[in-house]
PASEBA-1860 file (N, C-alpha, C; in nm, 3 decimals):
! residues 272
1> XXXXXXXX> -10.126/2.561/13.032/-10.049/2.439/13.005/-10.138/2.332/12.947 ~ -10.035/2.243/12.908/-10.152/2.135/12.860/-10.126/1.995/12.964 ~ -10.214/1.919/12.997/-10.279/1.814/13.066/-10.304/1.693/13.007 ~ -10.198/1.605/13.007/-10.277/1.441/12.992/-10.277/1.392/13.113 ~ -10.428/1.340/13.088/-10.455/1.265/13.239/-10.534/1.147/13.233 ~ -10.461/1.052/13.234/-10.507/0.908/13.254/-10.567/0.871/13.142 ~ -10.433/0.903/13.009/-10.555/0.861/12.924/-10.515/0.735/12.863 ~ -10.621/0.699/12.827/-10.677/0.592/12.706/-10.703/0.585/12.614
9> XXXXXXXX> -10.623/0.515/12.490/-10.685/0.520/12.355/-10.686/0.388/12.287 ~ -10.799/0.363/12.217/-10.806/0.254/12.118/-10.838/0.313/11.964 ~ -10.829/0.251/11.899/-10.877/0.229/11.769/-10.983/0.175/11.741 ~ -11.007/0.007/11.800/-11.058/-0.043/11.731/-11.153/-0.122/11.820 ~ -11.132/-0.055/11.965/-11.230/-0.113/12.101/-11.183/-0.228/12.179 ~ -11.082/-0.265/12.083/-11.011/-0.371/12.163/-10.871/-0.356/12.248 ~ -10.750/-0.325/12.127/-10.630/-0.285/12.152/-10.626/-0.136/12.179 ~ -10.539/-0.153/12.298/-10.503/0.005/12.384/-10.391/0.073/12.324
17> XXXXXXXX> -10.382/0.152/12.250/-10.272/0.219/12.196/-10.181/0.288/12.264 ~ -10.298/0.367/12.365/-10.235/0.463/12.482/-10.294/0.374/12.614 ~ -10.204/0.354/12.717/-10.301/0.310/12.830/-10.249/0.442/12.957 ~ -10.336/0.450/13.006/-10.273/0.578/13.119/-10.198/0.666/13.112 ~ -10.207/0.691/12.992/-10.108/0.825/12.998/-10.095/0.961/13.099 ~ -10.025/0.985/13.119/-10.027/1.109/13.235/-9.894/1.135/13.195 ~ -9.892/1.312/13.174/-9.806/1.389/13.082/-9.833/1.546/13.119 ~ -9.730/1.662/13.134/-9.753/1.752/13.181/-9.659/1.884/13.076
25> XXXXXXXX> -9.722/1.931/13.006/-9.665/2.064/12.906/-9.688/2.214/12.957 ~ -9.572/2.285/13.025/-9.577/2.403/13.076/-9.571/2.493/12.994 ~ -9.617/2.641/12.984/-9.588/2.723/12.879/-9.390/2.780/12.914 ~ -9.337/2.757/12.759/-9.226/2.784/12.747/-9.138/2.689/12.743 ~ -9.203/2.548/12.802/-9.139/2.468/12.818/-9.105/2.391/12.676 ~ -8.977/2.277/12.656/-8.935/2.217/12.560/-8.944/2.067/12.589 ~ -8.984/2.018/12.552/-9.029/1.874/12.542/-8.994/1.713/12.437 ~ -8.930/1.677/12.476/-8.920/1.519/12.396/-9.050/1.422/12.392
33> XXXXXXXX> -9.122/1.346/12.312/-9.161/1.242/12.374/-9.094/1.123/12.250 ~ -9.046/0.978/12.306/-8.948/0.947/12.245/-9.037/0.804/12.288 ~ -8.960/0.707/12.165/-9.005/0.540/12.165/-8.961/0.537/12.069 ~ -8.984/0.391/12.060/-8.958/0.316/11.901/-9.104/0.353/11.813 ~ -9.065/0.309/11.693/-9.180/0.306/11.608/-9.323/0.222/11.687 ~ -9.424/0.269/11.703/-9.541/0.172/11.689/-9.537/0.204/11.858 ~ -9.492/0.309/11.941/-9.493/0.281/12.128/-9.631/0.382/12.103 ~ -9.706/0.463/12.020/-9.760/0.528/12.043/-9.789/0.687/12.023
41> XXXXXXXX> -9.644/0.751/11.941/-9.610/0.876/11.977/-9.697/0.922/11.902 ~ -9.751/0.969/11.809/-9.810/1.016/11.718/-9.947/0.997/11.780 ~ -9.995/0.871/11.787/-10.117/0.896/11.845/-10.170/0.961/11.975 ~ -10.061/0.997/12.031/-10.076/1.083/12.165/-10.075/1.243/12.082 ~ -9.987/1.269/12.022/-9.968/1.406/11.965/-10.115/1.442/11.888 ~ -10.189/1.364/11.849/-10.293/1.402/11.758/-10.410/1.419/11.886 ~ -10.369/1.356/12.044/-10.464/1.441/12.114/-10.491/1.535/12.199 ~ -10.347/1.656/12.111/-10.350/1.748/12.224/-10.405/1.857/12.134
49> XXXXXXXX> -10.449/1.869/12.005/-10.549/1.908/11.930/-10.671/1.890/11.924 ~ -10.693/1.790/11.989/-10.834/1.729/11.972/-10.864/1.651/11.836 ~ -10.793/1.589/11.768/-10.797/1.527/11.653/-10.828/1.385/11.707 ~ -10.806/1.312/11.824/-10.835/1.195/11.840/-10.866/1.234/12.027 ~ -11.014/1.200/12.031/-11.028/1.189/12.193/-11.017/1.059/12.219 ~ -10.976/1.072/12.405/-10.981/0.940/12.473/-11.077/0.856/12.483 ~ -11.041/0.748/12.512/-11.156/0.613/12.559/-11.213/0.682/12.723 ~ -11.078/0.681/12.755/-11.076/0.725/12.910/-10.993/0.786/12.916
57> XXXXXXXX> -11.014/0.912/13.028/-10.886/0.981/13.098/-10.934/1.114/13.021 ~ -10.860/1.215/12.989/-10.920/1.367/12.959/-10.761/1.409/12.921 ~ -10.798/1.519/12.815/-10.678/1.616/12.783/-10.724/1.760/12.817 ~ -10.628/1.864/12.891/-10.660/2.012/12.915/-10.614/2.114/12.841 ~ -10.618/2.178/12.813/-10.515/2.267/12.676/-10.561/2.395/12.779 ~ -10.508/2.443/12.824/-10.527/2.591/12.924/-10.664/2.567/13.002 ~ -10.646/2.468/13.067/-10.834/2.412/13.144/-10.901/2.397/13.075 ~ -10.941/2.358/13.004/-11.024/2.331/12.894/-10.992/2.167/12.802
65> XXXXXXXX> -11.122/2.113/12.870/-11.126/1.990/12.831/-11.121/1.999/12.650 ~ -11.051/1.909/12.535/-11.027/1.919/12.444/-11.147/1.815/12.356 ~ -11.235/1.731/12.407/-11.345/1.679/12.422/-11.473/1.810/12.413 ~ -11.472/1.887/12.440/-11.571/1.963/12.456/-11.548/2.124/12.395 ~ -11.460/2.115/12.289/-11.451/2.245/12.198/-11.378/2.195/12.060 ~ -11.422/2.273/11.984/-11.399/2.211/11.829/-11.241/2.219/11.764 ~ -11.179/2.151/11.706/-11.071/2.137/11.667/-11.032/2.246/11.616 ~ -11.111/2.296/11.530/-11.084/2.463/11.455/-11.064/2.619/11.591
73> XXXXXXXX> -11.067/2.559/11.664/-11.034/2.673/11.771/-10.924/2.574/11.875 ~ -10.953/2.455/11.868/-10.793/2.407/11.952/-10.699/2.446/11.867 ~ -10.707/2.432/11.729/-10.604/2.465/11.614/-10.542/2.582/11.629 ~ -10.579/2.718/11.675/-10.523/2.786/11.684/-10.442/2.839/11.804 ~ -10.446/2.739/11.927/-10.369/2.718/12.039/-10.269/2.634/11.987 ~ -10.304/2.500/11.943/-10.234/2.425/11.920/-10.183/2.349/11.791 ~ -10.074/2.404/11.729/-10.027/2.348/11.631/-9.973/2.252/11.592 ~ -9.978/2.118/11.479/-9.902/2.003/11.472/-9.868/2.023/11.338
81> XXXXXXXX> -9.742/1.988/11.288/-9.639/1.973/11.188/-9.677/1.834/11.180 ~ -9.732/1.760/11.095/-9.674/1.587/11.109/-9.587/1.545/11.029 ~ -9.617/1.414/11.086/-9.449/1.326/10.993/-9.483/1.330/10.841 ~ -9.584/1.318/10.831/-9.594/1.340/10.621/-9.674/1.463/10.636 ~ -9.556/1.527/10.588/-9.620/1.751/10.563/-9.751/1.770/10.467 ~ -9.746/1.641/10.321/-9.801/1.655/10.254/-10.018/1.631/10.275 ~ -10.007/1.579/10.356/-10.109/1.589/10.445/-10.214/1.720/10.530 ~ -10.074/1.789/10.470/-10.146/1.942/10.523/-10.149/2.012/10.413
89> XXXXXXXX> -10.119/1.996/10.302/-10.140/2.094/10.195/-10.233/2.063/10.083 ~ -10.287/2.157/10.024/-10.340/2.149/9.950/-10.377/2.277/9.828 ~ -10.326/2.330/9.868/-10.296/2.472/9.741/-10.214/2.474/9.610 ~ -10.241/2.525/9.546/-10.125/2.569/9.450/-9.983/2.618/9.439 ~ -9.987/2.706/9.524/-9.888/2.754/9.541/-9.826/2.765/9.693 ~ -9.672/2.791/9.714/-9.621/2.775/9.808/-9.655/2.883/9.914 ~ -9.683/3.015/9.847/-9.716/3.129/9.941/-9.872/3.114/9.963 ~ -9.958/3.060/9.874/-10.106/3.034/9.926/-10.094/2.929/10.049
97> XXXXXXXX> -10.059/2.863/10.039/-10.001/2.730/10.185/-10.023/2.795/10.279 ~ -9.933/2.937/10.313/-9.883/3.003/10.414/-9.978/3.077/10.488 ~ -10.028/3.115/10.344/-10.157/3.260/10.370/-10.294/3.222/10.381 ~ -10.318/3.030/10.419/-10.471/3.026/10.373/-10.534/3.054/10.510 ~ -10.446/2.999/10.652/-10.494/3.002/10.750/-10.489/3.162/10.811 ~ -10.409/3.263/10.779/-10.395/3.408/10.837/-10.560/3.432/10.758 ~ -10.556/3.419/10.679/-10.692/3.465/10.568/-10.830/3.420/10.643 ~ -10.811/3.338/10.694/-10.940/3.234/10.801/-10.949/3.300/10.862
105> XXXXXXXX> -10.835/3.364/10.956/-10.839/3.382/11.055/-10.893/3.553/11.068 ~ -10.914/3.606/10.959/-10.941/3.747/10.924/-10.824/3.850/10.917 ~ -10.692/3.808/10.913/-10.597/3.911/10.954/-10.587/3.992/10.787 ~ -10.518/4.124/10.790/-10.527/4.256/10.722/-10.447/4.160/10.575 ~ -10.438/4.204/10.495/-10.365/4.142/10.367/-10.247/4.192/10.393 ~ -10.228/4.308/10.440/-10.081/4.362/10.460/-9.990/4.313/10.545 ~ -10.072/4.296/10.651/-10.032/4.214/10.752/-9.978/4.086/10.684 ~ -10.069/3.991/10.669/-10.049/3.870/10.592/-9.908/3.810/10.490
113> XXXXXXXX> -9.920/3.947/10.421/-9.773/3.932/10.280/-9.659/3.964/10.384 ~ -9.647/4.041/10.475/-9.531/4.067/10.532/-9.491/3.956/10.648 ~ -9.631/3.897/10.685/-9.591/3.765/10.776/-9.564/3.639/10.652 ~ -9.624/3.596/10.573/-9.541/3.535/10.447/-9.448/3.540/10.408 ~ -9.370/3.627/10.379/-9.238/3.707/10.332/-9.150/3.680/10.446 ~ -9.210/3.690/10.522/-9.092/3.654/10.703/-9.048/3.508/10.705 ~ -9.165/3.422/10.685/-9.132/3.296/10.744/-9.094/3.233/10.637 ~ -9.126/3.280/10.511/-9.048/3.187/10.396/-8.873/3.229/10.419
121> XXXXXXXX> -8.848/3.349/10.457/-8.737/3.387/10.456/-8.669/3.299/10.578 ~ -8.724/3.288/10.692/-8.674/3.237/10.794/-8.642/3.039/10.728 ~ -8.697/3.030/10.711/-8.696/2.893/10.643/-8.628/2.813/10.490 ~ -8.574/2.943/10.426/-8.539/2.955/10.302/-8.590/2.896/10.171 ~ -8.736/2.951/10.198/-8.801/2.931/10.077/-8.841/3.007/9.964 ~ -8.807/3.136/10.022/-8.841/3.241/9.936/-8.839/3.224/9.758 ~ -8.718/3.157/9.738/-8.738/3.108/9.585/-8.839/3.009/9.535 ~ -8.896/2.981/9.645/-9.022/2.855/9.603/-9.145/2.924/9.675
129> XXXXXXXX> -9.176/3.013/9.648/-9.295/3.153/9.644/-9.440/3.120/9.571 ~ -9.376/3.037/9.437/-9.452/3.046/9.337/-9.497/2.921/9.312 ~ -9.389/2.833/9.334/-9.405/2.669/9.323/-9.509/2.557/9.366 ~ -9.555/2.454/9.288/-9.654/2.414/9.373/-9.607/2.322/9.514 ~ -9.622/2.323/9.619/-9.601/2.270/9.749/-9.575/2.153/9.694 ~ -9.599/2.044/9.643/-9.625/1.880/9.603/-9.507/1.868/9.521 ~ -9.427/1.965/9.463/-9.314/2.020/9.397/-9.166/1.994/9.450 ~ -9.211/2.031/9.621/-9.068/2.036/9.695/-9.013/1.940/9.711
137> XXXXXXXX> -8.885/1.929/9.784/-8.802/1.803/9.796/-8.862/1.778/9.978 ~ -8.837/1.694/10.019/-8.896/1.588/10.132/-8.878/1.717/10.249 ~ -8.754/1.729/10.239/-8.712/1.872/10.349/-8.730/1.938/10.336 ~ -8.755/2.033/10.207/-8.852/2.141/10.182/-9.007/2.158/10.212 ~ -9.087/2.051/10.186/-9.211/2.029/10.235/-9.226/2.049/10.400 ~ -9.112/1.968/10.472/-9.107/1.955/10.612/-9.060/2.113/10.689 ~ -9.026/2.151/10.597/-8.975/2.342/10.606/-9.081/2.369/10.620 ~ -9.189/2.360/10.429/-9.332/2.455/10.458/-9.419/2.435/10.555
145> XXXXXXXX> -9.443/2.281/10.603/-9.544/2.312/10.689/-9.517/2.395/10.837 ~ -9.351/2.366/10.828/-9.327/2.457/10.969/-9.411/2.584/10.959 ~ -9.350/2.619/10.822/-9.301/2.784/10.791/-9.520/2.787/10.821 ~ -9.600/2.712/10.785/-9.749/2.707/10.790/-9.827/2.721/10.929 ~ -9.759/2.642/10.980/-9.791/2.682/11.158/-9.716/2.807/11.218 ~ -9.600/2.839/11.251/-9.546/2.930/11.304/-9.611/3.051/11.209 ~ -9.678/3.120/11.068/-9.728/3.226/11.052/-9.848/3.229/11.140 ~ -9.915/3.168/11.193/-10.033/3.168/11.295/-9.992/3.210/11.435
153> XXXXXXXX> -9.875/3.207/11.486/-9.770/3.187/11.598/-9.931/3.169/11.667 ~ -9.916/2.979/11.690/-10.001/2.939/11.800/-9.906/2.950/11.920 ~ -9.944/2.889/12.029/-9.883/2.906/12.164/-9.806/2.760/12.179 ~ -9.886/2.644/12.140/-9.801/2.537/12.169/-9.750/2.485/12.023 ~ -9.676/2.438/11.984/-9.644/2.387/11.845/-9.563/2.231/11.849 ~ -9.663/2.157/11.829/-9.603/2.080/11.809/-9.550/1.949/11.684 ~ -9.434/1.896/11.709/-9.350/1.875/11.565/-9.343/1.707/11.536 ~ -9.381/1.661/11.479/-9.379/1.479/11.469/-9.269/1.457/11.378
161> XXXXXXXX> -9.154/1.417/11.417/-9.049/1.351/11.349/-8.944/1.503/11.294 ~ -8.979/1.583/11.349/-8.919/1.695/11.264/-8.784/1.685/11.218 ~ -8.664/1.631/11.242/-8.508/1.608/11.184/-8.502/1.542/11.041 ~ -8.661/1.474/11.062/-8.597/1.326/10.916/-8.624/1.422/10.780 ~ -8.515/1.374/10.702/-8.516/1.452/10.558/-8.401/1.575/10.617 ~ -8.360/1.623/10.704/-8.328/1.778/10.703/-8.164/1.751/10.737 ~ -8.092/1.821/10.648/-7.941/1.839/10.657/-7.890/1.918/10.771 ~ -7.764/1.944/10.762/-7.711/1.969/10.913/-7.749/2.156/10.896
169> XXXXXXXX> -7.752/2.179/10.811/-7.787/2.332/10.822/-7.932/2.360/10.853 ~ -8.042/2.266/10.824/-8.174/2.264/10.845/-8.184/2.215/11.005 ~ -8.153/2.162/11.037/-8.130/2.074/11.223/-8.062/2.173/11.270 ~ -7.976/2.226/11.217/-7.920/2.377/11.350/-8.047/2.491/11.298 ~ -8.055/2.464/11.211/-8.180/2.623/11.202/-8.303/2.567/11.312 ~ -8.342/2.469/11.259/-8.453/2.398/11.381/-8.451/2.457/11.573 ~ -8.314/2.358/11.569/-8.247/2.404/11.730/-8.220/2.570/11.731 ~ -8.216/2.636/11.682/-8.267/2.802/11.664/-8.374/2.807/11.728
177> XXXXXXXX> -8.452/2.758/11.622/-8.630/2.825/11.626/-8.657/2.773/11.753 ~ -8.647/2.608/11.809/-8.684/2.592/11.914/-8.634/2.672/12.048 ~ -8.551/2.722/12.035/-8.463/2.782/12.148/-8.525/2.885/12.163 ~ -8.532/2.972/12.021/-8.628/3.155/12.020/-8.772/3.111/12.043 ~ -8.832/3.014/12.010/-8.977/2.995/12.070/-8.987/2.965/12.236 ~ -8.949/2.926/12.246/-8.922/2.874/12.410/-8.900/3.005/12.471 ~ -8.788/3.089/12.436/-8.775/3.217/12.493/-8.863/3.292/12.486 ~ -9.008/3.298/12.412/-9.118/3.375/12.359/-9.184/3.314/12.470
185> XXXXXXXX> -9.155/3.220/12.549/-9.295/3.167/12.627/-9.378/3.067/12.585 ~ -9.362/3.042/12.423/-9.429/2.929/12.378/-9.380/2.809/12.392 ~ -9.397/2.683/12.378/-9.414/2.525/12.421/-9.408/2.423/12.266 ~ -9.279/2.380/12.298/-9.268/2.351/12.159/-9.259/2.179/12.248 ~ -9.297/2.084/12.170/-9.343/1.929/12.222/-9.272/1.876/12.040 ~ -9.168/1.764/12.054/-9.145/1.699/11.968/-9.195/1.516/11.979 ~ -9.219/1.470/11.879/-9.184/1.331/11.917/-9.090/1.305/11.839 ~ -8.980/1.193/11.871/-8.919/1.196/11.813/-8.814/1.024/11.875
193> XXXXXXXX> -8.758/0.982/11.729/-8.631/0.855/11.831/-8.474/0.863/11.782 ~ -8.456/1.032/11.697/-8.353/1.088/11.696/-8.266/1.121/11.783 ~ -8.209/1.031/11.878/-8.141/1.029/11.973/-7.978/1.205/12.001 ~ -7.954/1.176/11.876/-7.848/1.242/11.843/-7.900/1.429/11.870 ~ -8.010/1.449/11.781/-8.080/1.582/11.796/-8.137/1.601/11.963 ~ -8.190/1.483/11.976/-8.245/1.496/12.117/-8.174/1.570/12.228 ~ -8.042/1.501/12.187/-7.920/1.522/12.296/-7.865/1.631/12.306 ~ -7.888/1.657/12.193/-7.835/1.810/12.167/-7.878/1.957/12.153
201> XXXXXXXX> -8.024/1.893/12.152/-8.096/2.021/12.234/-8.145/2.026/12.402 ~ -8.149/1.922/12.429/-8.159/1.873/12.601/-8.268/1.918/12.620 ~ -8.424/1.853/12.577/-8.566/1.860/12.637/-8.587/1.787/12.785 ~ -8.685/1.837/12.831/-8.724/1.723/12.899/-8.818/1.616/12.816 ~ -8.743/1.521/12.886/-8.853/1.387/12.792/-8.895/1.304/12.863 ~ -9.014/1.256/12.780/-9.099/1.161/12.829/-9.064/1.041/12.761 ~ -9.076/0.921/12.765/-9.030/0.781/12.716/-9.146/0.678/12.691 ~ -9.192/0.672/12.593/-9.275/0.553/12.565/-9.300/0.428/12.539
209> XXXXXXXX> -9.329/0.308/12.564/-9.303/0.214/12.525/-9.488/0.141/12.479 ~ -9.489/0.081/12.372/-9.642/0.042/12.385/-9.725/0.120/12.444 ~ -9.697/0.239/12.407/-9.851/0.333/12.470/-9.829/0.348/12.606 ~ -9.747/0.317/12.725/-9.723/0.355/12.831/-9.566/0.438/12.850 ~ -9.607/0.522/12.947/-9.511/0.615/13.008/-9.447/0.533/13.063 ~ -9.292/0.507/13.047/-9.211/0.420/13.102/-9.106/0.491/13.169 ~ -9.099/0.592/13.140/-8.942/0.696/13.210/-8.975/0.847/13.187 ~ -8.963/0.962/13.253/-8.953/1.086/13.203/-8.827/1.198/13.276
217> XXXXXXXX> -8.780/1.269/13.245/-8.652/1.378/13.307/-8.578/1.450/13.249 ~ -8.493/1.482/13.298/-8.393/1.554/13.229/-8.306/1.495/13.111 ~ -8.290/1.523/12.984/-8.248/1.462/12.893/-8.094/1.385/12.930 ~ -8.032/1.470/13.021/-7.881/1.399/13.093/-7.891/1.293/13.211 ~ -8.021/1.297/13.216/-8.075/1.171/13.318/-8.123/1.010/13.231 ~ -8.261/1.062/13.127/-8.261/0.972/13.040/-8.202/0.880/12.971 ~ -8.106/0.988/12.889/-8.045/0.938/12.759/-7.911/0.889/12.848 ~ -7.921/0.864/12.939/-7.754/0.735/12.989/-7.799/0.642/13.052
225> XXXXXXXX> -7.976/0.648/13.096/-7.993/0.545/13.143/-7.964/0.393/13.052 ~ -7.937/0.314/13.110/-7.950/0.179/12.977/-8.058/0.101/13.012 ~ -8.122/0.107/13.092/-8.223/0.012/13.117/-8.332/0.086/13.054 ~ -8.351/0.255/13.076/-8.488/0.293/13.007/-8.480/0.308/12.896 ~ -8.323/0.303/12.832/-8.300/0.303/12.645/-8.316/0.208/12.617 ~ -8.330/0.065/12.629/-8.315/-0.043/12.571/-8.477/-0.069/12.614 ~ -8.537/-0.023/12.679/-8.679/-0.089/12.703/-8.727/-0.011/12.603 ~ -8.720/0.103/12.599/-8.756/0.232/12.508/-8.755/0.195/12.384
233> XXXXXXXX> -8.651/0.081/12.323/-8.617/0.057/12.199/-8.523/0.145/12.125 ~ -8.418/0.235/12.219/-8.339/0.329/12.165/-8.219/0.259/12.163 ~ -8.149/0.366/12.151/-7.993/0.373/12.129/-7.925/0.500/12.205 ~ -7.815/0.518/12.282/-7.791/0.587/12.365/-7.728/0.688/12.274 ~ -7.675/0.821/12.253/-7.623/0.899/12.212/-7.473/0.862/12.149 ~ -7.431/0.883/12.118/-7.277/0.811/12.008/-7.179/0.901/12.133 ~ -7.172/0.982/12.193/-7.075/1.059/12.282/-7.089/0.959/12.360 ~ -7.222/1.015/12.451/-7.259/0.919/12.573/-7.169/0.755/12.540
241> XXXXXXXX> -7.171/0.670/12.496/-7.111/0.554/12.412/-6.956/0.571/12.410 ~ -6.893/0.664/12.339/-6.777/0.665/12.332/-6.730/0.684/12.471 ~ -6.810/0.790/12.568/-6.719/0.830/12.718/-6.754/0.684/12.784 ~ -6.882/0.622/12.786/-6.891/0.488/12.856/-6.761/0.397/12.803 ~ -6.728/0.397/12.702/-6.657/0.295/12.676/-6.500/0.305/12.723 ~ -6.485/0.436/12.720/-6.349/0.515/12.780/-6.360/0.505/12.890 ~ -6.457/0.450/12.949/-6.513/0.424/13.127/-6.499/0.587/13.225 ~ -6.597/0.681/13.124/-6.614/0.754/13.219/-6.768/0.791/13.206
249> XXXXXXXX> -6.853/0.786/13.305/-6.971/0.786/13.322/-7.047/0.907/13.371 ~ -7.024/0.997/13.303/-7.091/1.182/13.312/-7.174/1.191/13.279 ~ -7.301/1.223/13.313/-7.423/1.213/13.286/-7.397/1.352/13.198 ~ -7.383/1.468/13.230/-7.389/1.578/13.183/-7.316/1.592/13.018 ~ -7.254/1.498/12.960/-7.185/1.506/12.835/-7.277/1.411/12.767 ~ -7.347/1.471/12.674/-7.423/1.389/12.587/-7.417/1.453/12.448 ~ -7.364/1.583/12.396/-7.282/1.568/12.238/-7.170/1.608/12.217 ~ -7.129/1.661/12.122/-6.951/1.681/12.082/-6.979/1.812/12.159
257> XXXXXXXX> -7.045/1.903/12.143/-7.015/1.989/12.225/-6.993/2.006/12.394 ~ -7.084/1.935/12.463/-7.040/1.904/12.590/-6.899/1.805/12.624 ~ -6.852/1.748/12.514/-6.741/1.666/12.534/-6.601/1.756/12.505 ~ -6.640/1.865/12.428/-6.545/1.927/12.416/-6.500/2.009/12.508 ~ -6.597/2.087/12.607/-6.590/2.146/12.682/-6.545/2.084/12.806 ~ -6.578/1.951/12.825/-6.527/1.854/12.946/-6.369/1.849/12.892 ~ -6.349/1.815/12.775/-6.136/1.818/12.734/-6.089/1.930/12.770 ~ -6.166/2.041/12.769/-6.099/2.211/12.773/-6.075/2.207/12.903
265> XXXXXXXX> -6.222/2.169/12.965/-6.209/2.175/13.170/-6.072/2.108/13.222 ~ -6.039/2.016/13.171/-5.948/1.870/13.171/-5.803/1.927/13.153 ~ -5.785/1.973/13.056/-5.669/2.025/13.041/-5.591/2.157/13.139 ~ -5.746/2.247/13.093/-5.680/2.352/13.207/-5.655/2.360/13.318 ~ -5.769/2.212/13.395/-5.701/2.185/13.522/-5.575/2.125/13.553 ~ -5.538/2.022/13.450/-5.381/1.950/13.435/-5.276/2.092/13.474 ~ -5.292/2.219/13.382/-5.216/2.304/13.358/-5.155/2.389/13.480 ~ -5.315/2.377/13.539/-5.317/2.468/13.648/-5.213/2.468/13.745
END
């Protein structure tokens, strides 16, 4: 699992970005961490790679302090997608993207083209094979770098902003992958203040505000609180909203699909 513990981060020796964080990632488990812009999220996500150590406090990635082993081997435990994809590429082509890290990593060429060929397919890129990466449209880029981490299948993967840019057929393929990774045992960690996606895959989440842990639980616990959404800088789910306003207060209905299933319950009991 991975371990934040008491941590601390600055920038600039003065201002605390992160103050105390304490945070807990099980293998298999699915994860939110959620705020407004600027509470911190990103800069916590860049230290469960080891891309940014603490002032104070320690990160564990399977016992193993992340302070004391090199990023190029946390990298292959731990994967990050970030919010600008273009940041991770740098090839020519869309299938070199895919294949530079299997190639690092020593795996067979055969091996390699047939794990290429998989994940472009899973992602629907296959027609952009040839294309240069810097080429794609905003959601296509945010595809490749998926499609770039998952050919490595690290153990934890985690996703910074992953919904923005992506249409409703790209956000249900997403809620797929996260669901079949999770079932693999792997640990998928989003940040995210997509309330709507949140709800509808039901992580557990953590809540940030200014770099502190302000709330964490079950997503049907969270997302109706109003005191930890409005400190949070959120917005409650558009269901959640409509049943409050209809004055019924179910924690357990937080998208169209749980609301639909509460009318079906509703009726057939009327019938009964």
């Amino acid at each position: 699992m991975i371990k934040v513990e008491n941590v601390w981060f600055s920038y600039d020796g003065v201002r605390y970005v992160l103050k105390d964080v304490i945070m807990k990632f099980s293998e298999g488990n699915y994860i939110a961490i959620m705020g407004e812009n600027g509470s911190g999220k990103t800069t916590l996500l860049k230290h469960l790679n080891g891309l940014l150590k603490p002032n104070k406090g320690r990160v564990l990635v399977d016992g193993i302090e992340t302070s004391k082993i090199p990023v190029s081997e946390l990298a292959r435990k731990v994967a990050i997608v970030f919010q600008n994809p273009e940041m991770m590429f740098f090839s020519e082509r869309v299938y070199d993207e895919i294949s530079f890290a299997l190639r690092n990593f020593g795996l067979d060429e055969e091996i390699i083209e047939k794990t290429v060929k998989k994940v472009l397919n899973i992602f629907g890129l296959d027609e952009y094979a040839t294309e240069s990466p810097f080429n794609l449209s905003e959601g296509e880029k945010r595809r490749l770098a998926f499609a770039c981490v998952l050919a490595w299948n690290p153990k934890y993967i985690v996703l910074d902003e992953p919904t923005a840019g992506q249409d409703v057929f790209q956000r249900e393929l997403l809620r797929g992958l996260i669901k079949q990774l999770t079932s693999q045992g792997r640990t998928v960690i989003i940040a995210s203040h997509d309330v709507e996606f949140v709800a509808e895959t039901k992580p557990y989440i953590y809540l940030l505000s200014k770099g502190e842990v302000i709330g964490e639980g079950k997503a049907e616990d969270v997302l109706t609180d109003d005191k930890l959404i409005k400190k949070a800088g959120l917005i409650k789910p558009q269901i959640v909203e409509v049943f409050n306003y209809l004055g019924f207060n179910y924690r357990e209905i937080l998208d169209v699909n749980d609301a639909l299933d509460f009318i079906i319950k509703k009726v057939s009991e009327r019938n009964v």
